[in-house]
C-alpha positions as YAML, in Angstrom:
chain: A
units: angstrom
residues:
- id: 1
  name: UNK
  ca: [174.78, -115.70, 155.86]
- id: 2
  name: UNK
  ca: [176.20, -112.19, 157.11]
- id: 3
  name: UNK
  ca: [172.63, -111.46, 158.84]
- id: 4
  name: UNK
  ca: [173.11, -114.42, 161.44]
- id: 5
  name: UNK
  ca: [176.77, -114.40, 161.68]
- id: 6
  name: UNK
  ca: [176.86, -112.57, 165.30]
- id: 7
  name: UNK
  ca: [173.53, -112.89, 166.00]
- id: 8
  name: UNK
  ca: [172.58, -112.29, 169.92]
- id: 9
  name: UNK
  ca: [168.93, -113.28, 170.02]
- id: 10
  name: UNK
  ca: [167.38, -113.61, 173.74]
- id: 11
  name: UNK
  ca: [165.87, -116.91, 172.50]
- id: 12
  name: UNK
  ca: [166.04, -119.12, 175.22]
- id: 13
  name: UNK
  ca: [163.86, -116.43, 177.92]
- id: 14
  name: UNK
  ca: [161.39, -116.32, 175.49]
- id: 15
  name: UNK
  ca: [160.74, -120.15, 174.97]
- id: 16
  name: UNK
  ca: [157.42, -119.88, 176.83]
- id: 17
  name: UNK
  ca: [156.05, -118.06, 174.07]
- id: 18
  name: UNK
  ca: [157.46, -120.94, 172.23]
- id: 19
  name: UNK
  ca: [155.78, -123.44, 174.25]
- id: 20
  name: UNK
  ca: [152.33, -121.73, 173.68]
- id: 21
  name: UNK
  ca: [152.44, -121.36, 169.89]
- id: 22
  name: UNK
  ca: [153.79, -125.38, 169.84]
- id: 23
  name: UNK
  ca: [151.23, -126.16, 172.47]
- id: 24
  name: UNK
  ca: [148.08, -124.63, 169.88]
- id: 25
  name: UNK
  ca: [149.17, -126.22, 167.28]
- id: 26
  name: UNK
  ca: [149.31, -129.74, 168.73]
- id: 27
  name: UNK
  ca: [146.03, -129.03, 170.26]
- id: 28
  name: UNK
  ca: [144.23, -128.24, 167.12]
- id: 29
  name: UNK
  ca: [146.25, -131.45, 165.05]
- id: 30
  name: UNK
  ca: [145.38, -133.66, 167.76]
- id: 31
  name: UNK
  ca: [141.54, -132.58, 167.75]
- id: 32
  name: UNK
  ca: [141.51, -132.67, 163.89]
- id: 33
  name: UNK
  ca: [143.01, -136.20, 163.47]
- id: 34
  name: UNK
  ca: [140.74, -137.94, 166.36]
- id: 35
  name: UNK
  ca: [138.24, -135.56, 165.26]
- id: 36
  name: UNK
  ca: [138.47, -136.36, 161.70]
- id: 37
  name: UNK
  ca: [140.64, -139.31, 161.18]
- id: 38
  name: UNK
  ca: [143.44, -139.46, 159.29]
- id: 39
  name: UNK
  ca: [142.63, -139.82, 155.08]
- id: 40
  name: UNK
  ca: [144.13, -142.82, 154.14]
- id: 41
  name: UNK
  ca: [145.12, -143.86, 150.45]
- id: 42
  name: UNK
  ca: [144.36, -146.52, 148.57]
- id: 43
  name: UNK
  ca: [147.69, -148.27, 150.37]
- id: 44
  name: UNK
  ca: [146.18, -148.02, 153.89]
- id: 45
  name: UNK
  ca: [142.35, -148.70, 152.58]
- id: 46
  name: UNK
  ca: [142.32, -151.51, 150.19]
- id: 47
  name: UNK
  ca: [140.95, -151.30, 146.43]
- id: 48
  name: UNK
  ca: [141.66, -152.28, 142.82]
- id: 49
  name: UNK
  ca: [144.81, -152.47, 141.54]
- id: 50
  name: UNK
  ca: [145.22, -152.81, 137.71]
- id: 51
  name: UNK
  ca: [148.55, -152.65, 135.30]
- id: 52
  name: UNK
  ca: [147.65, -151.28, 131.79]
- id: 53
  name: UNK
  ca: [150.25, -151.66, 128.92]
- id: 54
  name: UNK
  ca: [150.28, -149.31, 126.23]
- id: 55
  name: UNK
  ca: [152.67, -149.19, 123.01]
- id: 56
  name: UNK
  ca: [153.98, -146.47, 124.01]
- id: 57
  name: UNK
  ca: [154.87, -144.02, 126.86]
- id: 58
  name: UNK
  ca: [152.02, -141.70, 128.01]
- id: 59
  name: UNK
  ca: [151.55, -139.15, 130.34]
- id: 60
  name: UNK
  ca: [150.67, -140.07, 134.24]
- id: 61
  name: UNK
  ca: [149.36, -136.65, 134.63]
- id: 62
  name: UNK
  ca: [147.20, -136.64, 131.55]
- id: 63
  name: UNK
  ca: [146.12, -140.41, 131.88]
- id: 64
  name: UNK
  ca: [145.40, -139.07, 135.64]
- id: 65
  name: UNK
  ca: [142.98, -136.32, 134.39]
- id: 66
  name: UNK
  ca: [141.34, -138.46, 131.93]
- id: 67
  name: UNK
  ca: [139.72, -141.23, 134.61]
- id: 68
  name: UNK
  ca: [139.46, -138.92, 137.21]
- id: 69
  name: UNK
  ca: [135.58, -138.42, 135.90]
- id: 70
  name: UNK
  ca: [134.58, -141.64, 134.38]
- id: 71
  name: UNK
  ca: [135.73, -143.15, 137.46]
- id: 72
  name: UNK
  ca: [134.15, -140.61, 139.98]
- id: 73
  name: UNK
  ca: [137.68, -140.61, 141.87]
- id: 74
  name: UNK
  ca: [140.72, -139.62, 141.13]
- id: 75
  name: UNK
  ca: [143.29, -143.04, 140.61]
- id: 76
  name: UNK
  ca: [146.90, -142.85, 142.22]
- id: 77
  name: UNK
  ca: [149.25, -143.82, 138.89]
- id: 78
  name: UNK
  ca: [152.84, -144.84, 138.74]
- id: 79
  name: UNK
  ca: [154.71, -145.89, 135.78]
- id: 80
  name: UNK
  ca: [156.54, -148.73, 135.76]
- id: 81
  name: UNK
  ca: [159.49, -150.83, 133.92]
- id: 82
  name: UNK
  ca: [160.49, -149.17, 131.13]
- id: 83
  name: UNK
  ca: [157.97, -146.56, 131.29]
- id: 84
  name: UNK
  ca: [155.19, -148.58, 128.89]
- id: 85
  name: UNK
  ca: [153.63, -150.14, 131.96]
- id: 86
  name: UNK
  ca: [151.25, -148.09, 134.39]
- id: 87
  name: UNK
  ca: [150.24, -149.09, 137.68]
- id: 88
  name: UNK
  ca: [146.51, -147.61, 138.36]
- id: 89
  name: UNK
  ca: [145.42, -147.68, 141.78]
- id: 90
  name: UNK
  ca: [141.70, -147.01, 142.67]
- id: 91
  name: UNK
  ca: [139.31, -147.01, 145.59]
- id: 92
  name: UNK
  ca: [136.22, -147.66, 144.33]
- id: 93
  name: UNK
  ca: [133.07, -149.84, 144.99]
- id: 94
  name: UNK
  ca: [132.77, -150.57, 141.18]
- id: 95
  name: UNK
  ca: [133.19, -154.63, 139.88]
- id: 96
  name: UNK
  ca: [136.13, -155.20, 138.27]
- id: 97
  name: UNK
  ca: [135.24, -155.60, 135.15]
- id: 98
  name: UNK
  ca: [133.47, -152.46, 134.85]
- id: 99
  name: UNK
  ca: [136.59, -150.52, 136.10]
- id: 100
  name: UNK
  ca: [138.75, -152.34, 133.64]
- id: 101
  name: UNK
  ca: [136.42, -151.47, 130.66]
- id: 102
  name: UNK
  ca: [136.27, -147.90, 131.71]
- id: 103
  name: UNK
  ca: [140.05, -148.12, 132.05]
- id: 104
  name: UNK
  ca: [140.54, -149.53, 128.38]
- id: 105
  name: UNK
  ca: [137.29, -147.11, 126.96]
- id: 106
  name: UNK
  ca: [139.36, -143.91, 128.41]
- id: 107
  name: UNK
  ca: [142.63, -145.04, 127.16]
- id: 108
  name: UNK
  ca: [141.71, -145.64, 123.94]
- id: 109
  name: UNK
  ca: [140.13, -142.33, 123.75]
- id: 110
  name: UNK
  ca: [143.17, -140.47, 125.08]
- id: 111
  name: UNK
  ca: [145.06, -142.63, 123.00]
- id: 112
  name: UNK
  ca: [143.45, -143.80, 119.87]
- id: 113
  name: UNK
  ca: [147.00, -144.27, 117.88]
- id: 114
  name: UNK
  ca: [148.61, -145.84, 121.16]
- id: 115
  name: UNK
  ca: [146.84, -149.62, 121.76]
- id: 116
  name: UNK
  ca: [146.82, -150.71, 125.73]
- id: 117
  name: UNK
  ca: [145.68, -153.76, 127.29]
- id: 118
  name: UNK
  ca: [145.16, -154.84, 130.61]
- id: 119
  name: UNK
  ca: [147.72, -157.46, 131.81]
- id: 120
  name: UNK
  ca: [146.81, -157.85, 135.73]
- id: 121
  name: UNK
  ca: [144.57, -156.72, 138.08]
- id: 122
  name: UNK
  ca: [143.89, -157.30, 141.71]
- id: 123
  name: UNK
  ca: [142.50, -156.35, 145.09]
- id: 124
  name: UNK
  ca: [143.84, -154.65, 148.05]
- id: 125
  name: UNK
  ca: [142.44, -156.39, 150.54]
- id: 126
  name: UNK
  ca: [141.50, -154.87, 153.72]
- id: 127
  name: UNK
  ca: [143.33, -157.16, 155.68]
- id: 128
  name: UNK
  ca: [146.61, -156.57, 153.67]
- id: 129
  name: UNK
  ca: [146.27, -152.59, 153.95]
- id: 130
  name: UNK
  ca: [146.05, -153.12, 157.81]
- id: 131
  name: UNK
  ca: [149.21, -154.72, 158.04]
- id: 132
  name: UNK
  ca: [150.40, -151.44, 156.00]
- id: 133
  name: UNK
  ca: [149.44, -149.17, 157.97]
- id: 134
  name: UNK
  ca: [150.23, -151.10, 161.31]
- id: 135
  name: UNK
  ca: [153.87, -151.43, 159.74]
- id: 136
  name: UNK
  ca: [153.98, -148.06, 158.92]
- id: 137
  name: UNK
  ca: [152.69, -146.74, 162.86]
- id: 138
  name: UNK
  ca: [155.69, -149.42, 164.24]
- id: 139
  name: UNK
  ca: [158.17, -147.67, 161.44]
- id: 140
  name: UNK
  ca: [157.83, -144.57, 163.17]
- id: 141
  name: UNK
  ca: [157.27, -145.45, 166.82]
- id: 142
  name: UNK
  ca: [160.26, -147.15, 166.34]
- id: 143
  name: UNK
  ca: [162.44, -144.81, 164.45]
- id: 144
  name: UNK
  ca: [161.87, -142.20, 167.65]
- id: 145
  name: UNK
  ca: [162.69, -145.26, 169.92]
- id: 146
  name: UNK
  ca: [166.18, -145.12, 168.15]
- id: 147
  name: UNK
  ca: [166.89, -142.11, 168.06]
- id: 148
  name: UNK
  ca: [166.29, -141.58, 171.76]
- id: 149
  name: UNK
  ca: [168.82, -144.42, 172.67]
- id: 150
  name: UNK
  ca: [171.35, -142.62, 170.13]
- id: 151
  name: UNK
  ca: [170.86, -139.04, 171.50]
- id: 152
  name: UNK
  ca: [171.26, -141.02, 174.76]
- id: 153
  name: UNK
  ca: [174.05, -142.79, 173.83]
- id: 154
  name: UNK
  ca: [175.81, -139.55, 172.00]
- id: 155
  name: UNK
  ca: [175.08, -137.12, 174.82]
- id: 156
  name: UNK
  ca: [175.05, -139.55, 177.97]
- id: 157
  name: UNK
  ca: [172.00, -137.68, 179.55]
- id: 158
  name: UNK
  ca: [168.45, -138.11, 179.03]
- id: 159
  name: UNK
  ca: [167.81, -134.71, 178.79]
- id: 160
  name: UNK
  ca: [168.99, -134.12, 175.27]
- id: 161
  name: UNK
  ca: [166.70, -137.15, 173.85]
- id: 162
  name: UNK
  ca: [163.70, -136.33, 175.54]
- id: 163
  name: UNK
  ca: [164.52, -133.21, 173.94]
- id: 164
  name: UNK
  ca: [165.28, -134.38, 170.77]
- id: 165
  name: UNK
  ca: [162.42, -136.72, 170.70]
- id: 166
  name: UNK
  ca: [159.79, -134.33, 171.79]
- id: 167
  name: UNK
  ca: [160.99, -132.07, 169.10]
- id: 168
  name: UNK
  ca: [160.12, -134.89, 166.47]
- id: 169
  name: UNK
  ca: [156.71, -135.48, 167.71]
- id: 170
  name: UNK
  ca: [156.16, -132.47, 167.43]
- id: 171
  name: UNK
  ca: [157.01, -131.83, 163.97]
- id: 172
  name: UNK
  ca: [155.13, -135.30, 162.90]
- id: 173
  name: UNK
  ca: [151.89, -134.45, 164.62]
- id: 174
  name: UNK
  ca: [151.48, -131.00, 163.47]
- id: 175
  name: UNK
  ca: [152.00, -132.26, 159.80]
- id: 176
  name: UNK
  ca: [149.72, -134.99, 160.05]
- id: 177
  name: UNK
  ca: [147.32, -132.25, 161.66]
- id: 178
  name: UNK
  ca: [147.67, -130.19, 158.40]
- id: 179
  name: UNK
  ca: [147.46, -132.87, 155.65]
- id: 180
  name: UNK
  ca: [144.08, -133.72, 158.00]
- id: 181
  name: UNK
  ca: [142.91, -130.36, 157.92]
- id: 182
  name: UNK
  ca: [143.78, -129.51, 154.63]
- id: 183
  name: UNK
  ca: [142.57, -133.08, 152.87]
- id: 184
  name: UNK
  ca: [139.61, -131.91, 150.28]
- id: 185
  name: UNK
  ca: [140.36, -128.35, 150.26]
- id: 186
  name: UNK
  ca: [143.91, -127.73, 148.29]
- id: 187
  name: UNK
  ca: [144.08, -129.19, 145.30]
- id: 188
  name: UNK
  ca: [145.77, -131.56, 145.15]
- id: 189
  name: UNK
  ca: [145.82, -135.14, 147.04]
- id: 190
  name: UNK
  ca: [146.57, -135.26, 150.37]
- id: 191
  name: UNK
  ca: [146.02, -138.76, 151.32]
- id: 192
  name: UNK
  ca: [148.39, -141.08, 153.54]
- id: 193
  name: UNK
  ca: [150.25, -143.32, 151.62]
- id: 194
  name: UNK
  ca: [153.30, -144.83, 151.28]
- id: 195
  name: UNK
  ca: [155.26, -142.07, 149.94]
- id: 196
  name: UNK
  ca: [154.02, -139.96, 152.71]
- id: 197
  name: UNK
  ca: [155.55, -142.36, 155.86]
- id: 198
  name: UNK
  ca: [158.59, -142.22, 153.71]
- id: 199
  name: UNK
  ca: [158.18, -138.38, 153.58]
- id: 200
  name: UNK
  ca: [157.54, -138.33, 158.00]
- id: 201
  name: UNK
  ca: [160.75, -140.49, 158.49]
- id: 202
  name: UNK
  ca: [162.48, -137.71, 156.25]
- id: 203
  name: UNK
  ca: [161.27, -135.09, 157.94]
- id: 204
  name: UNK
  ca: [162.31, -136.90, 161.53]
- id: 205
  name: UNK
  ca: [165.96, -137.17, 159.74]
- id: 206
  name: UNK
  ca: [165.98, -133.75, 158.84]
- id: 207
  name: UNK
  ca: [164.72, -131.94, 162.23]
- id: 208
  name: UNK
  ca: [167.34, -134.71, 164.20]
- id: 209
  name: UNK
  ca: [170.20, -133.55, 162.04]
- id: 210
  name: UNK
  ca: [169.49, -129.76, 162.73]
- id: 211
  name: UNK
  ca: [168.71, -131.02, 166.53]
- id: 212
  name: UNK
  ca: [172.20, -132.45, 166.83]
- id: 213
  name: UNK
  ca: [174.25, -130.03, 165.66]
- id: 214
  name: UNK
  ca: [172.49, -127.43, 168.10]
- id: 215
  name: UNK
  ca: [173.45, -130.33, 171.25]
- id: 216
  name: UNK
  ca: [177.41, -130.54, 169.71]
- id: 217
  name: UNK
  ca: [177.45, -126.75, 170.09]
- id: 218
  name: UNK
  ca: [175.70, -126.83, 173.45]
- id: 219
  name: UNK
  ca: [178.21, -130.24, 174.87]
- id: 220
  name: UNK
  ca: [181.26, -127.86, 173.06]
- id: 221
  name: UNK
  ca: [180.26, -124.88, 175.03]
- id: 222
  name: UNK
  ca: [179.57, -126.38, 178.32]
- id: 223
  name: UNK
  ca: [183.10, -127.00, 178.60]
- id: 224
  name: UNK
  ca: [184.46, -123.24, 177.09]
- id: 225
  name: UNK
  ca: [181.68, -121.10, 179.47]
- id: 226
  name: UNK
  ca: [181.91, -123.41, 182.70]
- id: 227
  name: UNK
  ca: [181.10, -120.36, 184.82]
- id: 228
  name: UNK
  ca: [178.28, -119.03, 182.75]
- id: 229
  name: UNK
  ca: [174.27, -120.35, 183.63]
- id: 230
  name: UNK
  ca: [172.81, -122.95, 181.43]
- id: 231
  name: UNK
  ca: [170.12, -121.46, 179.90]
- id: 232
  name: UNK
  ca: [172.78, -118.67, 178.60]
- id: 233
  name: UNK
  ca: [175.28, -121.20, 177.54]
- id: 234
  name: UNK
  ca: [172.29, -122.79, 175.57]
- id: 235
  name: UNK
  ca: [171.26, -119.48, 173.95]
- id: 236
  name: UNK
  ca: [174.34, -118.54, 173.19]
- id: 237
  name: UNK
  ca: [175.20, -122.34, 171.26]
- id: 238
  name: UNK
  ca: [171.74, -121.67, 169.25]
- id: 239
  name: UNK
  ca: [172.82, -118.07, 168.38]
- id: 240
  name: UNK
  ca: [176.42, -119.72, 166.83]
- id: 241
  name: UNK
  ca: [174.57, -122.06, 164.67]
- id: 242
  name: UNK
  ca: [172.30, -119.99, 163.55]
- id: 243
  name: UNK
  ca: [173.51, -119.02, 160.48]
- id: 244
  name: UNK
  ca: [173.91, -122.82, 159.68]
- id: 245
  name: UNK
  ca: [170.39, -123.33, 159.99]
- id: 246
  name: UNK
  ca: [168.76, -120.73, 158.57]
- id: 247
  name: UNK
  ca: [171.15, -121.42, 155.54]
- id: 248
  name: UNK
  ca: [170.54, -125.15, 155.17]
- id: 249
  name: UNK
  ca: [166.85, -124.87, 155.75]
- id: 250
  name: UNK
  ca: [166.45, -122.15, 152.71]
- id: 251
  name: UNK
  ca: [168.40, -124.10, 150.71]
- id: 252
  name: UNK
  ca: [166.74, -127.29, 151.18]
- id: 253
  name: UNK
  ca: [163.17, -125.24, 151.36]
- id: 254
  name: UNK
  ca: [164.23, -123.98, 147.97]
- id: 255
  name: UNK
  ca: [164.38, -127.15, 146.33]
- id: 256
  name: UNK
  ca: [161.60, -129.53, 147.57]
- id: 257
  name: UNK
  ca: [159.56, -126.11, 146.74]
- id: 258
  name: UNK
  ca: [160.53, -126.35, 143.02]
- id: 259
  name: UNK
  ca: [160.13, -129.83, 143.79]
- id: 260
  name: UNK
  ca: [155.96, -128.81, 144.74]
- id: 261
  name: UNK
  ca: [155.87, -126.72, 141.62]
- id: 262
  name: UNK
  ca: [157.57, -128.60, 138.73]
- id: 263
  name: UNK
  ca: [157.24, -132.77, 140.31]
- id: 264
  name: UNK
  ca: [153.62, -133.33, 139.23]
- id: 265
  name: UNK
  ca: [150.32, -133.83, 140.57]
- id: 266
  name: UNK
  ca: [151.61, -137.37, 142.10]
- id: 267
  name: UNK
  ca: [154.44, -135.73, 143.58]
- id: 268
  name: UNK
  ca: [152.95, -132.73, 145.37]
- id: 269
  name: UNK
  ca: [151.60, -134.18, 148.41]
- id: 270
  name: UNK
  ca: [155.15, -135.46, 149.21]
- id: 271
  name: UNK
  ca: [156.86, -132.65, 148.77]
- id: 272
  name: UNK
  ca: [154.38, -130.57, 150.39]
- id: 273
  name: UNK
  ca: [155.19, -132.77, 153.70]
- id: 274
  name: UNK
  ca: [158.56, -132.14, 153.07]
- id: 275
  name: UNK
  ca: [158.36, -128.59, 152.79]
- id: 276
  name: UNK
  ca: [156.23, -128.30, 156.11]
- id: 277
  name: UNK
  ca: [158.87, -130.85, 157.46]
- id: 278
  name: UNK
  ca: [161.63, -128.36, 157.13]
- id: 279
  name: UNK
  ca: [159.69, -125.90, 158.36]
- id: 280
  name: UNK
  ca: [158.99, -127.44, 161.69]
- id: 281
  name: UNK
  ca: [161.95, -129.04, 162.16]
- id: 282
  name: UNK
  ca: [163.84, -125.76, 161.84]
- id: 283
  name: UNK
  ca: [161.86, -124.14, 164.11]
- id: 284
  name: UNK
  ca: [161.50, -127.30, 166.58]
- id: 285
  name: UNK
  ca: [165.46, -128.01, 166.50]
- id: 286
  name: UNK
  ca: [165.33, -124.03, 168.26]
- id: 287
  name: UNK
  ca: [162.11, -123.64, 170.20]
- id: 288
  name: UNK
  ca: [161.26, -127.22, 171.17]
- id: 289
  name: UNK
  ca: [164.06, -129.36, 171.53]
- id: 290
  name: UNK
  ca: [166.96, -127.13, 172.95]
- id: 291
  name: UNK
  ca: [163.85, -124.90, 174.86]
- id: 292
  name: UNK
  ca: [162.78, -128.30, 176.93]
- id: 293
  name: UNK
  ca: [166.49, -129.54, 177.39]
- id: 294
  name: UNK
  ca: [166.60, -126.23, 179.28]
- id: 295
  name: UNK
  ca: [164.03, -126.98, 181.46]
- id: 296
  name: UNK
  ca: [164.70, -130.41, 182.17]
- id: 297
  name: UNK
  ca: [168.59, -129.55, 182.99]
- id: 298
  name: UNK
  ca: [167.66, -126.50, 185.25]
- id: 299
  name: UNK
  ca: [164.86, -128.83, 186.72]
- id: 300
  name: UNK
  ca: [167.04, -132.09, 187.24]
- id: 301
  name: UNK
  ca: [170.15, -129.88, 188.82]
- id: 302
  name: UNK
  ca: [167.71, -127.95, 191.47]
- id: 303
  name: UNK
  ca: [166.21, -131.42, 192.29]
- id: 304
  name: UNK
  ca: [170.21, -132.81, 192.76]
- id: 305
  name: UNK
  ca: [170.26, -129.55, 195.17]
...
């Protein structure tokens, strides 16, 4: 990208601003998930789970539609197998039997030329979605542990993955704070589920792979510009892969946004995460990350001093 081939940006003095526009926007996801709690789907909360058969294909989307009112919420749907099979998820406080009639009543009126029945059915049990959501905290917690001991490992100073791992929290938090804030007012589902944890750990992929290739320039350019300060060496690495960046975040941006348009109702809260994921993760991998390695270098050297 011509624009960003010799680009001379005075990033790196300006990373205070930087710090304040991260720092509000941490401040208001952290108030608005204690504040409001996180909106959990049906994985993390428990429910009904029931597999419907029909004769033929349908439509998720359309089936989704269809029980959205007779059940007075709307179900999470997957197919399943060879695309016959749908797996209807639903957190209600309806008996069974009166979800699986209104299940069958809808279908068949969808569908009157396209028979279903209803070959299993269980519960979610609030026991079983705690261990779901406690597995899914410990994925992430322990994904960051990781990936500090490998930025560690890669760049022999602490520095870089406090960096690095800052830079992820960051871009985790403030998406959580947005599906929190935003849950009930777009529309379309915002709940955590499943899907979504495997969204996060996407996102932390994606901001640690732009994150890296910022530290190779930085490690390559320590040794070229010996003479020259830090935090100039540092601005001058993110300037040199900027171009990179910018290019690999619009075209990844591009897709997971046709991805949000074209994917479906079921698959717009995922790629909605991953849109804000790339996002934050370009801007952390630049503002965050390389801004506090900065800090902490110029801090640990005049403390050596």
């Amino acid at each position: 990208m011509r624009l960003f081939e010799n680009a001379n940006f005075n990033i790196i003095d300006q990373r205070k601003i930087g710090y304040i526009i991260s720092g509000i926007l941490v401040i208001i996801s952290l108030v608005a998930i204690f504040g409001r709690g996180l909106q959990y789907g049906i994985d993390f909360r428990g429910g009904i789970e029931v597999i419907v058969e029909f004769e033929e294909p349908v439509s998720v989307d359309e089936l989704r539609a269809g029980l959205t009112d007779p059940l007075g919420v709307m179900p999470d749907i997957r197919r399943l197998g060879i695309g016959r099979d749908m797996l209807i998820r639903i957190d209600t406080d309806m008996p069974t039997t009166e979800v699986q009639q209104t299940i069958l009543a809808t279908a068949t009126s969808l569908y009157p030329d396209n028979p279903s029945t209803i070959i299993q059915t269980e519960h979610v049990g609030p026991s079983f979605a705690d261990d779901l959501r406690n597995a899914a905290l410990m994925s992430i917690i322990l994904a960051l542990l990781v990936i500090f001991l490998y930025i560690l490992i890669r760049f022999k100073k602490w520095s870089y993955s406090a960096g690095a791992v800052a830079a992820l929290a960051h871009d985790v938090i403030i998406t959580l704070g947005v599906f929190t804030i935003l849950h009930g007012i777009v529309p379309f589902s915002l709940d955590i589920n499943q899907a979504l944890i495997a969204a996060f750990l996407t996102i932390v992929g994606y901001s640690l792979n732009d994150t890296v290739v910022v530290f190779d320039r930085i490690r390559e350019n320590s040794l070229i510009f010996k003479t020259e300060s830090f935090d100039k060496m540092v601005n001058r690495s993110i300037n040199n892969t900027l171009s990179r960046t910018v290019v690999t975040s619009m075209t990844t941006l591009f897709v997971v946004t046709i991805l949000f348009i074209f994917g479906g109702d079921v698959l717009k809260g995922l790629s909605f995460a991953l849109i804000l994921g790339v996002l934050l993760g370009t801007y952390s991998s630049i503002f965050v990350a390389s801004s506090l390695l900065v800090d902490l270098q110029l801090k640990t050297r005049k403390n050596i001093a």
